[in-house]
ChimeraX commands (.cxc) that place a marker at each C-alpha (Angstrom):
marker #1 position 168.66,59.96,190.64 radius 0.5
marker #1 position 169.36,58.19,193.96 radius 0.5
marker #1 position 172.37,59.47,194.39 radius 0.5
marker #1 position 171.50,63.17,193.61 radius 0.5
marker #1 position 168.45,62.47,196.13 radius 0.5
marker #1 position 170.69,61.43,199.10 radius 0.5
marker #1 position 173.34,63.68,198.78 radius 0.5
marker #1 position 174.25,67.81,199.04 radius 0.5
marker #1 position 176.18,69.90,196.77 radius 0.5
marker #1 position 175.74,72.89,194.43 radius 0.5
marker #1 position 172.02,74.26,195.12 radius 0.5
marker #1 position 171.50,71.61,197.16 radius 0.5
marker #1 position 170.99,71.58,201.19 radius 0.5
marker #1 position 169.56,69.21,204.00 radius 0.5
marker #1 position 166.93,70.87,206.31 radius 0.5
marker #1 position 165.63,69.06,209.21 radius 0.5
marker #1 position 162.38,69.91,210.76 radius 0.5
marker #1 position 160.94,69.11,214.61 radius 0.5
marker #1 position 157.39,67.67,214.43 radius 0.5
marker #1 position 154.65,70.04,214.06 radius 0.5
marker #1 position 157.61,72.76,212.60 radius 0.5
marker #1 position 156.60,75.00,209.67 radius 0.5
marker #1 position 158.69,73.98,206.43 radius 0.5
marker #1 position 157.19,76.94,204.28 radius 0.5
marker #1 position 154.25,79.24,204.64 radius 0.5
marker #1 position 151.63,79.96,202.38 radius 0.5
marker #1 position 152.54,83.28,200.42 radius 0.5
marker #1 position 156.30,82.43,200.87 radius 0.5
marker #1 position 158.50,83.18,198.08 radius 0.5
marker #1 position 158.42,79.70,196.17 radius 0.5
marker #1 position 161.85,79.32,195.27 radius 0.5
marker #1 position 162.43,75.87,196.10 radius 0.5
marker #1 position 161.75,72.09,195.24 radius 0.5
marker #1 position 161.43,69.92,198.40 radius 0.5
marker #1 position 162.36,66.50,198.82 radius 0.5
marker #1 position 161.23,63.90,201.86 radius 0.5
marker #1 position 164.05,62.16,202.67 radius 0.5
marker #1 position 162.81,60.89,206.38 radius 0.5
marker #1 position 159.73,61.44,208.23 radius 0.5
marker #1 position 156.80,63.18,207.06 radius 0.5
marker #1 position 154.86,66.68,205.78 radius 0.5
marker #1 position 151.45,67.91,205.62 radius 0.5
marker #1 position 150.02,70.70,203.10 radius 0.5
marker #1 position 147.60,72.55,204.08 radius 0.5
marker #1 position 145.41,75.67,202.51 radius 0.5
marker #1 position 143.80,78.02,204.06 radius 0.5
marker #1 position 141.06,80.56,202.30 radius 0.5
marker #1 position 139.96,84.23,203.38 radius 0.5
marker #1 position 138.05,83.32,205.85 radius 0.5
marker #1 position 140.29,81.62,208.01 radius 0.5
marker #1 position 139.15,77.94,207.15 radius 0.5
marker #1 position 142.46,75.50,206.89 radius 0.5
marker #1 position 142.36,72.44,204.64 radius 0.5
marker #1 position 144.64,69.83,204.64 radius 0.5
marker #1 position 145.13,68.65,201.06 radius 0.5
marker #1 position 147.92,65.89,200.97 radius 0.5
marker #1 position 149.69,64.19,203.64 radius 0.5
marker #1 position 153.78,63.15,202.07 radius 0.5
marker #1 position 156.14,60.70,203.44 radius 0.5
marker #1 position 159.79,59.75,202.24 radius 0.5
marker #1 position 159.97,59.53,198.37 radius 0.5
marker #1 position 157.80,62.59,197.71 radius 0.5
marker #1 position 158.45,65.76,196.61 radius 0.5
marker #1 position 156.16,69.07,196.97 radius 0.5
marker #1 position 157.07,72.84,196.20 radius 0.5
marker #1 position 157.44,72.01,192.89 radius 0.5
marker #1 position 154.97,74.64,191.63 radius 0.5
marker #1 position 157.86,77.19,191.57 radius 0.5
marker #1 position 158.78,75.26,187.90 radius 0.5
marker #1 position 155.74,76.15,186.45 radius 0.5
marker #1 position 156.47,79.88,187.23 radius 0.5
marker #1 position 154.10,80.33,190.75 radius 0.5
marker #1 position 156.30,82.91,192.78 radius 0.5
marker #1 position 154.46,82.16,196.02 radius 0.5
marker #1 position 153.88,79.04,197.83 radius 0.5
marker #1 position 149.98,77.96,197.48 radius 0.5
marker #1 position 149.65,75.85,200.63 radius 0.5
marker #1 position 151.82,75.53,204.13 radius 0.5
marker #1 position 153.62,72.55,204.71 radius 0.5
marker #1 position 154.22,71.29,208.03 radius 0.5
marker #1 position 155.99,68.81,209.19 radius 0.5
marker #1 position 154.29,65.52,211.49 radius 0.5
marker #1 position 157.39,63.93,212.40 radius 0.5
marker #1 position 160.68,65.20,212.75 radius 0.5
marker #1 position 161.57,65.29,208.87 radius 0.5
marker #1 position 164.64,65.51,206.54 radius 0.5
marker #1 position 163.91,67.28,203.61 radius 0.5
marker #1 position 166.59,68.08,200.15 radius 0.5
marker #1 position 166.40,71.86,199.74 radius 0.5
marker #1 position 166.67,71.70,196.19 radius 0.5
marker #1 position 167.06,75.09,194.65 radius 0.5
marker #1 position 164.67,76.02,191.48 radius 0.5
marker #1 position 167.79,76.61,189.09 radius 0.5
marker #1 position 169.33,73.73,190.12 radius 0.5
marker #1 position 166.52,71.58,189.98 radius 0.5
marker #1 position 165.72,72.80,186.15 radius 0.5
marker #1 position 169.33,72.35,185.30 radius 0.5
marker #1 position 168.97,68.98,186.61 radius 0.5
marker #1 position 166.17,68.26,184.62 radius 0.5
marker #1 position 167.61,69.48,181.36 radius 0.5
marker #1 position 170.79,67.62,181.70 radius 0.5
marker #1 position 170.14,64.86,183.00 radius 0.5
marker #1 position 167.34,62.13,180.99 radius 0.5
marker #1 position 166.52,59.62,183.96 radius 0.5
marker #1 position 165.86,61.84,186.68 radius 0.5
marker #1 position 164.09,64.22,183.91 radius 0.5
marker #1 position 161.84,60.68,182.97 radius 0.5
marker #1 position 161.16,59.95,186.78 radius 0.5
marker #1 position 160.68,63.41,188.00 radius 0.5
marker #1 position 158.07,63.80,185.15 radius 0.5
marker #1 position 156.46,59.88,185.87 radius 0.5
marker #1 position 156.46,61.01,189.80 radius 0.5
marker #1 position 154.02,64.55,188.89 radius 0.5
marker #1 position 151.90,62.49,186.59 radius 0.5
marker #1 position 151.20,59.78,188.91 radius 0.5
marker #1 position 150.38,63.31,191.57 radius 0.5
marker #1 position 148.20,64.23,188.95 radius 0.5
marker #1 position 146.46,61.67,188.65 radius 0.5
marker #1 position 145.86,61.32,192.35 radius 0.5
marker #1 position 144.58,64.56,192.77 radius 0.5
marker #1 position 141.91,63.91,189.97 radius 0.5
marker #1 position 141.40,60.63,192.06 radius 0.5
marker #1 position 140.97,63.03,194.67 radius 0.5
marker #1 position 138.36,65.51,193.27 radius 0.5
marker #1 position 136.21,62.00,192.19 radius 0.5
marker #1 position 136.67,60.54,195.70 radius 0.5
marker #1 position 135.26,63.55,197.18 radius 0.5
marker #1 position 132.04,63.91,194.53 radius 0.5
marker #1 position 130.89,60.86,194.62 radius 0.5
marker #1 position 131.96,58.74,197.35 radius 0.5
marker #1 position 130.82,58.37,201.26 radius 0.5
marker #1 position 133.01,59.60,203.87 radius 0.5
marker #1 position 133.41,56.05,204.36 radius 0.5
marker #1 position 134.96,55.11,201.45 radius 0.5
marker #1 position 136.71,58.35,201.57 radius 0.5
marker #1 position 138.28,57.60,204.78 radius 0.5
marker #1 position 139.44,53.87,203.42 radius 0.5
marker #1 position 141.06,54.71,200.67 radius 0.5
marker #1 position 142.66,57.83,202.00 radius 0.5
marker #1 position 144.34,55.24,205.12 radius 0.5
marker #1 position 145.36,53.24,201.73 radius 0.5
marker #1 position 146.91,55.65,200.23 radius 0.5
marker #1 position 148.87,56.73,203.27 radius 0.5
marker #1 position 149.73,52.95,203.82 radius 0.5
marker #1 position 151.37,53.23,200.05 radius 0.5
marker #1 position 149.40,50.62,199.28 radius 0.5
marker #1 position 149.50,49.55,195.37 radius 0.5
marker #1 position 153.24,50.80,195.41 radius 0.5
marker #1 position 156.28,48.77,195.07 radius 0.5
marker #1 position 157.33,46.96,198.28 radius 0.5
marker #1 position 155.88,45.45,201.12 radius 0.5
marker #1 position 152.39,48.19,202.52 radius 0.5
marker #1 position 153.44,50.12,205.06 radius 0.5
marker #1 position 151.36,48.64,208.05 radius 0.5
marker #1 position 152.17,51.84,210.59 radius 0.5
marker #1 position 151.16,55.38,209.39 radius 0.5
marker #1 position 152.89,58.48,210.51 radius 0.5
marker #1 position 150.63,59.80,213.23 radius 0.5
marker #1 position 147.71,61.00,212.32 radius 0.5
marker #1 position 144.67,62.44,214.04 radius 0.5
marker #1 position 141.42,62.07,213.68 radius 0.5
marker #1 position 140.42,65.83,213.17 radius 0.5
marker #1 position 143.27,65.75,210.37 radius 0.5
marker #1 position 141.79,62.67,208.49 radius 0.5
marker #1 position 138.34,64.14,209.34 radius 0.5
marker #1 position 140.16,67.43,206.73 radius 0.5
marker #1 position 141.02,65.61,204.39 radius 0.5
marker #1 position 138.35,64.04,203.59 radius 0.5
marker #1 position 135.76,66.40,203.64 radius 0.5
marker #1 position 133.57,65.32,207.29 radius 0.5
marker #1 position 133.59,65.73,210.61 radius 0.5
marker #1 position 136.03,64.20,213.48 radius 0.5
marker #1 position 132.94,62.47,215.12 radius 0.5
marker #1 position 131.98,60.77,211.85 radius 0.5
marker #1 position 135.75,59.57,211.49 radius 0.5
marker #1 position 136.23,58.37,214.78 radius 0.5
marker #1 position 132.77,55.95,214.08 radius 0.5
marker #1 position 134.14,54.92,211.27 radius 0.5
marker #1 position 137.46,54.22,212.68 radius 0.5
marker #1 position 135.77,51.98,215.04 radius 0.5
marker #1 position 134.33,50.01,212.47 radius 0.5
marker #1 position 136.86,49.59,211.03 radius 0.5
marker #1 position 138.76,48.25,213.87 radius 0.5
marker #1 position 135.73,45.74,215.02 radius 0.5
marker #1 position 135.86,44.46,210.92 radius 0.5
marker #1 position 139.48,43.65,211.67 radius 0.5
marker #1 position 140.43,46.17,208.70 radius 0.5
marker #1 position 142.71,48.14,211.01 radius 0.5
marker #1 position 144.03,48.71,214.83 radius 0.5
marker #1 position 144.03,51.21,216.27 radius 0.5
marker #1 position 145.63,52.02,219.32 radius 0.5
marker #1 position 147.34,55.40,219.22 radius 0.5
marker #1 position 149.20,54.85,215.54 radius 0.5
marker #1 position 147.34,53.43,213.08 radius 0.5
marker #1 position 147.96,49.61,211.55 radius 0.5
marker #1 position 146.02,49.15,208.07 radius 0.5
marker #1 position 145.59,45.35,206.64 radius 0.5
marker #1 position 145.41,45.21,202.89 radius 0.5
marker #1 position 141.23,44.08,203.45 radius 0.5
marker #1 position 140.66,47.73,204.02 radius 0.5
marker #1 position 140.37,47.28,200.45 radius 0.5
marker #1 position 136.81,45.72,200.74 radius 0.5
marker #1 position 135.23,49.10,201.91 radius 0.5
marker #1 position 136.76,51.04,198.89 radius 0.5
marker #1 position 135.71,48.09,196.47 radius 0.5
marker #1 position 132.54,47.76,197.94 radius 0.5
marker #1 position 129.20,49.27,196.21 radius 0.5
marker link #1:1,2 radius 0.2
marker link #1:2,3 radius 0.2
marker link #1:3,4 radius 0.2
marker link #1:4,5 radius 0.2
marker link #1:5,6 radius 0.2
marker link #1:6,7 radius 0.2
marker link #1:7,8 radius 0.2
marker link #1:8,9 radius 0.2
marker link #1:9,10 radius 0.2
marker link #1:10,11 radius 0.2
marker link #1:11,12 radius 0.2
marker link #1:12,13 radius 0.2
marker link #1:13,14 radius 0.2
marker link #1:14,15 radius 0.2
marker link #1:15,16 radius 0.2
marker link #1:16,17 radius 0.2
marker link #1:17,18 radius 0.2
marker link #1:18,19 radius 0.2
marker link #1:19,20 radius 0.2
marker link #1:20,21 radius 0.2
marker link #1:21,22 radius 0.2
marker link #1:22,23 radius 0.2
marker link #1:23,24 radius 0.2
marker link #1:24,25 radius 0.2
marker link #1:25,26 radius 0.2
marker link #1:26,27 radius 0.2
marker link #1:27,28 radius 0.2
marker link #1:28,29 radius 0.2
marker link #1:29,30 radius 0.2
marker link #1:30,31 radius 0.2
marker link #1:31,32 radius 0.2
marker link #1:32,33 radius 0.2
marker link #1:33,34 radius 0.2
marker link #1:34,35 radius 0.2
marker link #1:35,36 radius 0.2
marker link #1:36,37 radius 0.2
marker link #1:37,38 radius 0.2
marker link #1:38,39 radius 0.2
marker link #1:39,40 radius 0.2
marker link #1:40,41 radius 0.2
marker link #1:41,42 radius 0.2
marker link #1:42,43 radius 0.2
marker link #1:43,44 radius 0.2
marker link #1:44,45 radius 0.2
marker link #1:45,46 radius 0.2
marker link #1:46,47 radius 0.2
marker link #1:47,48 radius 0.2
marker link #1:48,49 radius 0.2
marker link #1:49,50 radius 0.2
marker link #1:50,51 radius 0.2
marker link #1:51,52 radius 0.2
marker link #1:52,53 radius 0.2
marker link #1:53,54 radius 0.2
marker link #1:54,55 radius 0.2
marker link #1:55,56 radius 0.2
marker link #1:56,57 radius 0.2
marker link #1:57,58 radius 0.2
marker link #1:58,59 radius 0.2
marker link #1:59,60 radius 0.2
marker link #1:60,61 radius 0.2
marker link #1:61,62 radius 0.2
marker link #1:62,63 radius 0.2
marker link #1:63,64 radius 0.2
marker link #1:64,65 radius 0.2
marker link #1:65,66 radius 0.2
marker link #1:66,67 radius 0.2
marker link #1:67,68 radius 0.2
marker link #1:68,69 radius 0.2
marker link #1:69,70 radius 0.2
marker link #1:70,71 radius 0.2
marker link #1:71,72 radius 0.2
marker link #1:72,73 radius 0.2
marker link #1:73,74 radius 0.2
marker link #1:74,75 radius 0.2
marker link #1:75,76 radius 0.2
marker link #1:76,77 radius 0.2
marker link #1:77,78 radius 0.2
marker link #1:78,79 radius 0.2
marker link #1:79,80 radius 0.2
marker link #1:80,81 radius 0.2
marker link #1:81,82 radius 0.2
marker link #1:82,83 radius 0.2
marker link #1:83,84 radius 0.2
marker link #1:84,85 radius 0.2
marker link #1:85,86 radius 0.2
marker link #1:86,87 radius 0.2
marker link #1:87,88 radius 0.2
marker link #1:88,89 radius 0.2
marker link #1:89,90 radius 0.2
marker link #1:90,91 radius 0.2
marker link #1:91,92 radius 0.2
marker link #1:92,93 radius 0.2
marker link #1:93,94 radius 0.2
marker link #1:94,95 radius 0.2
marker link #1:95,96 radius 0.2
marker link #1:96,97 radius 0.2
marker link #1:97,98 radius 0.2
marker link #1:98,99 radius 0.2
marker link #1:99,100 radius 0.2
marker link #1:100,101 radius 0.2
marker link #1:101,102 radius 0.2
marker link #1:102,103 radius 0.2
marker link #1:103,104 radius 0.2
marker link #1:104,105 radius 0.2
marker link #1:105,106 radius 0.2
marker link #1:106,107 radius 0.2
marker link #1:107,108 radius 0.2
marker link #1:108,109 radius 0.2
marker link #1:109,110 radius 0.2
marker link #1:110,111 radius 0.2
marker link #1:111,112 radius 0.2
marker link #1:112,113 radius 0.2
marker link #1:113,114 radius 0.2
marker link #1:114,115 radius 0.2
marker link #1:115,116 radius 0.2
marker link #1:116,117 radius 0.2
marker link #1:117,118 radius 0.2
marker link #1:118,119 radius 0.2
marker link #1:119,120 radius 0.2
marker link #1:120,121 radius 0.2
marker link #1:121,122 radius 0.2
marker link #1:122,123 radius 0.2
marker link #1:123,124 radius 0.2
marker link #1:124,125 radius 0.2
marker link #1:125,126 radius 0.2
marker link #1:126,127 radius 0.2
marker link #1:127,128 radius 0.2
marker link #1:128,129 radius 0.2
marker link #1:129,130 radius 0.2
marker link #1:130,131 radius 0.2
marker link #1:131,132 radius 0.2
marker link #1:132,133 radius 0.2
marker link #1:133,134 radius 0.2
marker link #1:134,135 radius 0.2
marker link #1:135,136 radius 0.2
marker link #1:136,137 radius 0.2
marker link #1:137,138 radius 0.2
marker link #1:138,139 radius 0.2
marker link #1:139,140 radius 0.2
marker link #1:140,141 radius 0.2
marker link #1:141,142 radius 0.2
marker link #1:142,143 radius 0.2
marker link #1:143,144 radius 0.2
marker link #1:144,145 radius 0.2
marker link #1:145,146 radius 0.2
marker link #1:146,147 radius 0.2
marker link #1:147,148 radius 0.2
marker link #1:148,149 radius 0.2
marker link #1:149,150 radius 0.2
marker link #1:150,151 radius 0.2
marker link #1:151,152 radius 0.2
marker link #1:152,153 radius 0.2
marker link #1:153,154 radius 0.2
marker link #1:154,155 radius 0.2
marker link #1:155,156 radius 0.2
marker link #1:156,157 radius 0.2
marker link #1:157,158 radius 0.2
marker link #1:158,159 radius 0.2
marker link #1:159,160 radius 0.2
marker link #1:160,161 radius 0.2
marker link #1:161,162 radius 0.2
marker link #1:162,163 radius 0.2
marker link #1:163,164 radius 0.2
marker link #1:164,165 radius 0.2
marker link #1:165,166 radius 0.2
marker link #1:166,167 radius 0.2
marker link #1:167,168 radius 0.2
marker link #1:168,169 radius 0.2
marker link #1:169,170 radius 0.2
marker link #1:170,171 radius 0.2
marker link #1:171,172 radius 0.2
marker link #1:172,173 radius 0.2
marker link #1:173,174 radius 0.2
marker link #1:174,175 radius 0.2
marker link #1:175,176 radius 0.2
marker link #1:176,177 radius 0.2
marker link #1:177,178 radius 0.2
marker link #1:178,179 radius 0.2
marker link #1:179,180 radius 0.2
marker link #1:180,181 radius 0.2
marker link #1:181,182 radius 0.2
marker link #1:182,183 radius 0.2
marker link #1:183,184 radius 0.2
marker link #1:184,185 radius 0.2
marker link #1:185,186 radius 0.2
marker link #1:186,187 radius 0.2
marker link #1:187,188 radius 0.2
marker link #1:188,189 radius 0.2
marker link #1:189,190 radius 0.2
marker link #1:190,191 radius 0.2
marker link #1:191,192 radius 0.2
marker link #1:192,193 radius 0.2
marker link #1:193,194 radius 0.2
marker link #1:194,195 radius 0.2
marker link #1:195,196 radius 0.2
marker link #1:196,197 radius 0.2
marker link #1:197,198 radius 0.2
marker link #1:198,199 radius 0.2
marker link #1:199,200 radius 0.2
marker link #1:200,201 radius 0.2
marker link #1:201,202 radius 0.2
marker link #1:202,203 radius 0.2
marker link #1:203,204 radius 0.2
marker link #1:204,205 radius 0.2
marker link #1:205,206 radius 0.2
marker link #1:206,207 radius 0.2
view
């Protein structure tokens, strides 16, 4: 699977993207499963009124534009790039043929969406019942990778405040006062990029 990953051929291309560079639109053709090789990619939605969402927030190991396998001929969010990004191009018949033929990558691919389906229930929970508090800790945990194999990533891709304040359902004042706890608890710092300790925990475990 690596290999296939880190390398072009048939159906298969490298894109690279500047920061802040449009990867796909929403109501682009969706022809195409996306791979984060480097850097990192935001997806956001926006509705008929104009209002944008930001609805995940993928760094290298992630995929996204998968819908296009489970027949979805447009793209349902924009993704956007945060940091100049190298992405696999991996064409939908190539990716299918891929998965047919070949058992391992078929067994990860298909561990990797139900592990993104489960976070996205995680998600919808998170955002009924929680504070923006503990909405805001565990969504700096989960962009830390933390409960992943390896080492948490202590530096986050930059991210603003009026993005986290998206995702999470507040507002950027709210965010930036809970940042600032945060940061006086010792949790984080936060000087420009973000550093998270793994005692962020304590405000997501906390009732």
């Amino acid at each position: 699977m690596k290999l296939f990953l880190d390398s072009t051929g048939l159906g298969r291309k490298v894109g690279k993207f500047r920061k802040k560079e449009t990867v796909f639109a929403q109501g682009d053709r969706a022809n195409n499963v996306m791979y984060i090789q480097d850097g990192g990619v935001k997806l956001t939605v926006v509705n008929a009124l104009g209002r944008e969402a930001v609805v995940a927030i993928l760094g290298p190991g992630d995929f996204f534009g998968e819908g296009c396998l489970a027949g979805q001929d447009i793209c349902m969010a924009s993704a956007t790039a945060i940091l100049p990004t190298t992405v696999l191009v991996i064409a939908k018949s190539e990716m299918i043929r891929v998965l047919h033929g070949e058992h391992e990558f078929s067994d990860r691919f298909i561990a990797y969406m139900l592990a993104r389906n489960i976070r996205v229930e995680e998600d919808l929970i998170d955002q009924l019942f929680n504070s923006s508090e503990k909405r805001l800790a565990r969504t700096l945990l989960l962009l830390a990778r933390y409960g992943e194999p390896g080492d948490l990533q202590k530096t986050l891709p930059k991210v603003s405040q009026e993005m986290l304040a998206e995702m999470i359902g507040t507002t950027r004042s709210r965010v930036n006062f809970f940042m600032n706890k945060f940061r006086k608890l010792g949790f984080i710092q936060y000087n420009g990029k973000i550093h998270v300790n793994d005692s962020l925990l304590n405000i997501v475990l906390h009732d």
